[in-house]
N, C-alpha and C positions, 0 to 999 in steps of 0.2 A: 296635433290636438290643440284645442285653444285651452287658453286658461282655466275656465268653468271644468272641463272635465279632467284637466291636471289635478284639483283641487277638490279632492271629495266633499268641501264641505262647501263649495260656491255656491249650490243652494241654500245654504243657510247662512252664509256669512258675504256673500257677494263674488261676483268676479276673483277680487285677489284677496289673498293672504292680509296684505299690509292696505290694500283698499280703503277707503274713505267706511264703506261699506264691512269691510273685512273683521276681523275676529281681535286684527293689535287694536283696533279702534272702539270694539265691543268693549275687549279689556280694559284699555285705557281709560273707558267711563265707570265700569266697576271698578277698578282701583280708585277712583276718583272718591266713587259714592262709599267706598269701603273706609277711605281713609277720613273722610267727613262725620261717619257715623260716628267714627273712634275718637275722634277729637270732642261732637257731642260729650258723647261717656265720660270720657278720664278728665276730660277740663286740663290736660295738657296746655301750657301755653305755645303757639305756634310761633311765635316769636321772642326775642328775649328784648329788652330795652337796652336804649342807644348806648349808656350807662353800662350794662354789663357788659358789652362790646369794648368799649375803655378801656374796664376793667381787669377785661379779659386778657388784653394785648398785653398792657404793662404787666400784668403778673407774669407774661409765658416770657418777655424780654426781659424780667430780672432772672432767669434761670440763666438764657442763652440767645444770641443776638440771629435774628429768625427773618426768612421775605416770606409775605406776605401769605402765601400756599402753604409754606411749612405750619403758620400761625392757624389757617381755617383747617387742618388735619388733624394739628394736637387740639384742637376746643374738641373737636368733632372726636378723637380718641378719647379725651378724659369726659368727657357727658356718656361714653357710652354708643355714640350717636344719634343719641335724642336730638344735639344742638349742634347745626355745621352753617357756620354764620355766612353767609352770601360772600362775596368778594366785594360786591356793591355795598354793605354794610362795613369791610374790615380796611380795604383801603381808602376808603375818604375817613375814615378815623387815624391810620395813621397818617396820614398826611396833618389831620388837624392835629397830631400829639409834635409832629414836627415841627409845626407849625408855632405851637407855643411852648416851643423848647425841651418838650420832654424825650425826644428820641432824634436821633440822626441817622441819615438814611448813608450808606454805602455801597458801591457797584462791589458785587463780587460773582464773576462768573458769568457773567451778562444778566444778575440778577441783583436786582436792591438787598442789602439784607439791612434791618435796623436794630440796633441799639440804644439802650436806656443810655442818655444824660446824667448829670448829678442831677439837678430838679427832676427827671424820670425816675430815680433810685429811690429819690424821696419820698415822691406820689409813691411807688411800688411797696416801699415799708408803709405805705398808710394803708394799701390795698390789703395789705398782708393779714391786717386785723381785722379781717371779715373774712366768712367764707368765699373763698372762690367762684364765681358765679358758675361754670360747669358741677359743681358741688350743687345745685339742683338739682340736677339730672341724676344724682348718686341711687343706685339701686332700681334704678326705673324697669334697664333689660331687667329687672330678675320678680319684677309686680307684672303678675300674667295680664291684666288688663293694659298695659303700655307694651309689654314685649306679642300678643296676640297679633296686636295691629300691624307692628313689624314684620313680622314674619309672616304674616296674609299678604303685605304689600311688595315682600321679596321675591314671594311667589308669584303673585301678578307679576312684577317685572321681568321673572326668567319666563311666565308664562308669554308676555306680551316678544319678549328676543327670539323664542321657539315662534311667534306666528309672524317675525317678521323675517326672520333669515334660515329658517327651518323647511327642508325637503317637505312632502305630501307626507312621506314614512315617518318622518320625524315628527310632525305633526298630529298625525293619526297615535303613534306612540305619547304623545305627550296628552293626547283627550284622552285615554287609558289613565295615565296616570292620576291624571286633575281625578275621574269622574272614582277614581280609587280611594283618594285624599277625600272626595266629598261622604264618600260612604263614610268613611273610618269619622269624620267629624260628626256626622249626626249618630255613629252608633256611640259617641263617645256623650254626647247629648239622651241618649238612649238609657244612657247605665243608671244606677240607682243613686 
């Protein structure tokens, strides 16, 4: 059997599953436009300033001396997940807080880990007297207009995993579920 008829839905989504054509790519553009509309709406910032990135570093290194991964995990646990600062944003920052003495970088493990300086401890007690820049993010999962968008983009993404590594069965079971989920949301639009 060629592909088309492996794929009950190759008429409608193309030759393959994960195709250019296929249904992860459908998804991939409704996630897209799903998460564009949402950002419209809530006026969430998509990004945070260079500044809070800093900020952010020195405050998690006056706790505990952290590489680089450790550092974009905790911003990204204490925001909730609102904020998971790129790698491209957190180390050329520390490299620049190295750079002018506020931290010192060490092999441990076959991994950098860095630590505050005394002029790093410094900067960190000035940091201290502000909120914490992940302290925006406070309460956001639990405001339905910021957490909505999350959890429509979670489900794209396990939806878009089912259409790229998921059997015909698996698939066919997973458009059941969506087209379940869509009912339940407009009757929930329905109500009084």
């Amino acid at each position: 059997m060629n592909d088309a008829t492996n794929n009950p839905f190759g008429n409608v989504f193309g030759a393959g599953i994960a195709g250019a054509n296929g249904p992860a790519s459908a998804i991939l553009d409704a996630m897209d436009q799903l998460r564009k509309s949402f950002e419209q709406r809530t006026g969430a910032p998509s990004r945070m300033a260079r500044g809070d990135v800093r900020t952010a570093v020195i405050t998690l290194l006056a706790e505990a001396p952290m590489h680089g991964y450790q550092i974009i995990n905790e911003i990204a646990e204490r925001s909730g997940g609102a904020w998971k600062p790129s790698a491209g944003s957190v180390y050329p920052t520390l490299q620049l807080l190295a750079d002018e003495g506020l931290i010192v970088a060490e092999e441990q493990n076959g991994r950098k880990t860095y630590s505050l300086t005394g002029s790093g401890r410094e900067e960190a007690e000035m940091a201290a007297e502000k909120p914490a820049p992940w302290e925006a993010f406070a309460g956001r999962e639990s405001n339905p207009l910021t957490a909505l968008p999350k959890a429509g983009l979670d489900l794209a993404g396990a939806t878009a995993q089912v259409g790229r590594t998921g059997t015909p069965e698996q698939v066919t079971e997973a458009i059941a579920v969506l087209d379940d989920a869509r009912r339940k949301l407009y009757a929930i639009l329905a109500q009084d």
